[in-house]
N, C-alpha and C positions, 0 to 999 in steps of 0.2 A: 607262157613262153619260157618262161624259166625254169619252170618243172621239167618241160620237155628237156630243156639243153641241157640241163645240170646233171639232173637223178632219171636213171636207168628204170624204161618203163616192167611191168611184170607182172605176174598173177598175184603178186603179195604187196606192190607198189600202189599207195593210198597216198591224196596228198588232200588235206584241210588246207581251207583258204579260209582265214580267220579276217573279216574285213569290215567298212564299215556300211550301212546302208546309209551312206548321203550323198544324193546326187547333185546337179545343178535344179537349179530353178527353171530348164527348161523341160526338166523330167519328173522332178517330185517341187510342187509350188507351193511346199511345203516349208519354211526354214528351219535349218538343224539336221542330225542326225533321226534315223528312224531306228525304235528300239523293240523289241518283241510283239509288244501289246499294238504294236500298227500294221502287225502282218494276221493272217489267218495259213491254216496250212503249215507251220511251222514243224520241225522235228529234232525233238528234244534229243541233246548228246549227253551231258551233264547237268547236273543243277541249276548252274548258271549260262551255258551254253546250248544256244539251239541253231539249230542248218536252216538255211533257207533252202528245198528243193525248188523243183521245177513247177508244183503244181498249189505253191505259198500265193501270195494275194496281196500287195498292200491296202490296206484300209481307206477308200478316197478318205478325202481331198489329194492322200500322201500317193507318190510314184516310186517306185524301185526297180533298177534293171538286174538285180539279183535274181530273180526268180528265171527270166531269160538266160540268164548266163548258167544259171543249172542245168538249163534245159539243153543247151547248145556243147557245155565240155563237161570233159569228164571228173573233174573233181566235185568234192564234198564243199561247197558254201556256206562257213558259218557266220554267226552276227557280232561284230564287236559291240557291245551297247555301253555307252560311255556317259550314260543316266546316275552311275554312281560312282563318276569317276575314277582315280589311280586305281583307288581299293579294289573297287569291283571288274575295271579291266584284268587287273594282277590276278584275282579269283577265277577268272574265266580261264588265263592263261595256265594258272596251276593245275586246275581240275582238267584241263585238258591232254598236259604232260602225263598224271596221272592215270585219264583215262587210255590215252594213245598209246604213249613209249614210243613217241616219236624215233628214230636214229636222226634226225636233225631237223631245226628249229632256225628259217630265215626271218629277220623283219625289214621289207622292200619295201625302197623308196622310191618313188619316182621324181625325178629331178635333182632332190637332196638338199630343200627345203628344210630336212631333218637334223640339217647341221648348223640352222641358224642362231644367232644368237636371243634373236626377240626383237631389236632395235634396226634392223636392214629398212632401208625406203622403200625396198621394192616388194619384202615381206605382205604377204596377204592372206595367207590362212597357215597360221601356226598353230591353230589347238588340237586338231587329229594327227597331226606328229607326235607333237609335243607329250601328250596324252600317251600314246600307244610307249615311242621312246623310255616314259620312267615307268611305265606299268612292265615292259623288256627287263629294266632293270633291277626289277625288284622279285623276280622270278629265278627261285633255285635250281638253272639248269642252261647250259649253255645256245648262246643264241645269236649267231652272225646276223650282222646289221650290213645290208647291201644296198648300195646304192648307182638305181640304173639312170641311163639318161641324164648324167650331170647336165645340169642349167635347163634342161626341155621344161619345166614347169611355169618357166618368167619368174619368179621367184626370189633367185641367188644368181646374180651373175656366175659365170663356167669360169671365170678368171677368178674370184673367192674362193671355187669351190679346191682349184687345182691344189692346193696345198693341205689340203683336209683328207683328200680322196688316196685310198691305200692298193694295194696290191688289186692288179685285173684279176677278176674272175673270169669275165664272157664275155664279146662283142657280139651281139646279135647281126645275125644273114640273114636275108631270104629267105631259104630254108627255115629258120626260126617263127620268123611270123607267116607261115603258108598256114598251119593249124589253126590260128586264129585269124585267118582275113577277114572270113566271113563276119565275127563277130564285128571286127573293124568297120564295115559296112554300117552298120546301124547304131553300135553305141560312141556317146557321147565326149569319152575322155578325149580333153585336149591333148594330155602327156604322154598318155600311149599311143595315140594316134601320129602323133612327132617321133617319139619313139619309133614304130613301127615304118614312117616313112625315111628316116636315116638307116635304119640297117637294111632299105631296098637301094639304097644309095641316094636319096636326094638329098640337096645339099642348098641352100641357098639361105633367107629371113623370113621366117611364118608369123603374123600377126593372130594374137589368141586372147578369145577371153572378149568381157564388153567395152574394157579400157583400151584392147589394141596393143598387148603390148608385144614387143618385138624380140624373136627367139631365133639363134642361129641355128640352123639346122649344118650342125658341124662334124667331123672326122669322130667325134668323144661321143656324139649323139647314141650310138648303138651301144656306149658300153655299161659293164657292171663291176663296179670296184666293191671291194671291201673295206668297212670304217671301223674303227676300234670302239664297240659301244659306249663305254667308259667315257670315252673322250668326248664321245657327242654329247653325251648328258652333261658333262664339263661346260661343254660351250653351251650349250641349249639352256639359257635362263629358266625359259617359261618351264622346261621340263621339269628342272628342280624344283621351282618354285608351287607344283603342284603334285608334286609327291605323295601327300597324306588327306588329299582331299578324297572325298565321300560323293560327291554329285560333281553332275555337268552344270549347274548355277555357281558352286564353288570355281569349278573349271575357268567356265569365263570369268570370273571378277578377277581371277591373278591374271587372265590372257589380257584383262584390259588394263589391268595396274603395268605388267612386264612391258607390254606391248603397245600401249594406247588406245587399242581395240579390239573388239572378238569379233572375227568373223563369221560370227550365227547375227550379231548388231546388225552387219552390212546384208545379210539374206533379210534378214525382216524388214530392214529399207526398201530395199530391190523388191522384196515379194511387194511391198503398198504399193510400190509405183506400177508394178507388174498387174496389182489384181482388176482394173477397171480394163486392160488390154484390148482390144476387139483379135477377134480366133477365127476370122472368117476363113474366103477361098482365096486363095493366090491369085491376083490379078496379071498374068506373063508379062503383059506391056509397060506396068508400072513396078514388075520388079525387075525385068532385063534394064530399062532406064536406069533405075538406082542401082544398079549392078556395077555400070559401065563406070557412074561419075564414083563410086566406088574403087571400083579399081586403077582408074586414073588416078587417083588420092592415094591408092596405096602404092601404085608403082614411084609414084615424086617421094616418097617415103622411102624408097628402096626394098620396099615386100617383091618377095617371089609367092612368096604363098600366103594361104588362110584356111580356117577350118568353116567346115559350115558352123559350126558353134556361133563366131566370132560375125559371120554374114549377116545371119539370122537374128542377131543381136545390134550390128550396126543400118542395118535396111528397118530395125526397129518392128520386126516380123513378132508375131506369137511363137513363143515356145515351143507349140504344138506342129506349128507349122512348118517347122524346121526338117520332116522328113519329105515332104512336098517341095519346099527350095532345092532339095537335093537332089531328088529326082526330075526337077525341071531344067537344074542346070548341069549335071551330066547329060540331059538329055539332046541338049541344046549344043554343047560343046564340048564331050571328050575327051578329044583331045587335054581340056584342060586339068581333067578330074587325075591325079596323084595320088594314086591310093594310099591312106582315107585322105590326103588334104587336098585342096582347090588351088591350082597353078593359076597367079595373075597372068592373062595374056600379056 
């Protein structure tokens, strides 16, 4: 969506999407980041960097919606792998300036999480920021740090973030996300998905995530500001604070000294609890019931909406089953479905 608004498409217009392969738990029930050695199919760009195409593989047990999203747009997918922390994201990043010659170098955020400090209550996964952020910084070349969708992540309160947040770049239309709806349809981000439902104008509180938590879907929701990178790495403890490490074990011991916790801890809890699950068939009768006393609960809450993410998580569904909830309840009601999220009647 940003490539489209921003840079002018062309016969000579290439755009790398340097990202990372870790999904939720109800995609890859796998905890952490996935790194080279978990794909098949891989195609190597540099040394240290390799694409995921269309026709890549994750290795079971692990899942990835990388290879789909190859298949589906037009850019080049490559793998952040964060197995050798700072050092080895900053390697990847170099060898790619190197091999590209980029004319410019974004690093986007969704929601702007990337501007925390370490110690926020509502903080819950600061080490793929945090990580990406000082590895940005330590690269001899310049590189705009954007941050869309202030507060859509639950994250950073949008009142924290206003004073942080620099000059507009873009507010995303309609028109913006028409290229990617379909994508929208099946995958899993809560952020883009809120995202994507403020810049078609909805507007109201979206419950997200297996905690529930509560996100305005506000006027700032479609935008994209610019942050002074500098400044973020200022604020951003955990950033600093792992600047010279060498692995993702290094990584998390500062996320959990900075922070109190790493958020690969809280995946490996959630996967034990997750792995004994039953994956059966959707029962209609007993999940329209727990639908209903569902959404009665969220409305005395004051929710307009939710994502299926967040349904499928609190009706206490399989992971897998999540595109079966979806389809049963667009099916059923319509009217309610807000593209991508679910309008509480």
């Amino acid at each position: 969506m940003l490539d489209a608004a921003l840079y002018s498409a062309g016969p000579d217009h290439e755009t790398v999407i340097l990202t990372y392969a870790w999904d939720r738990l109800l995609i890859d029930p796998v905890p952490g980041p996935r790194g080279p050695d978990n794909f098949t199919g891989l195609e190597q760009i540099t040394p240290a960097v390799w694409a995921v195409p269309a026709k890549a593989r994750p290795i079971a047990p692990a899942g990835s919606t990388l290879p789909r999203l190859a298949a589906e747009l037009p850019h080049t997918f490559a793998l952040i792998d964060p197995h050798h922390g700072v050092e080895g994201v900053t390697r990847q990043l170099e060898e790619l300036v190197v091999h590209l010659e980029p004319t410019s170098i974004d690093l986007l955020d969704v929601g702007g999480d990337i501007l925390a400090r370490g110690d926020e209550p509502t903080l819950q996964s600061p080490l793929a920021d945090a990580l990406t952020l000082a590895a940005c910084c330590q690269v001899n070349a310049p590189i705009r740090l954007l941050v869309a969708g202030p507060g859509l992540d639950g994250e950073l309160p949008l009142d924290d973030l206003h004073g942080m947040l620099g000059p507009l770049v873009h507010t995303f239309t309609t028109t913006d996300v028409e290229p990617v709806a379909s994508v929208l349809e099946w995958h899993p981000s809560e952020a883009t998905g809120m995202l994507a439902a403020t810049a078609r104008g909805v507007r109201g509180t979206c419950e997200v995530r297996d905690a529930g938590f509560p996100v305005a879907l506000a006027a700032e929701g479609p935008t994209v500001h610019e942050v002074d990178l500098d400044e973020a790495l200022n604020r951003n403890r955990l950033a600093r604070a792992i600047q010279a490490t060498v692995s993702l074990d290094e990584v998390e011991a500062c996320c959990r000294e900075v922070c109190g916790s790493s958020e690969i801890d809280y995946e490996r809890e959630k996967a034990a609890r997750l792995k004994d699950q039953p994956a059966g068939k959707l029962d209609p009768g007993t999940v329209l019931a727990q639908l209903a006393e569902f959404e009665d609960e969220a409305r005395s809450r004051g929710v307009t909406h939710t994502t299926f993410r967040h349904i499928t998580e609190a009706l206490n569904l399989h992971g897998s089953q999540r595109g079966d909830l979806r389809q049963l309840l667009i099916g059923r009601s319509p009217e309610q479905y807000t593209a991508p999220l679910w309008r509480i009647a």
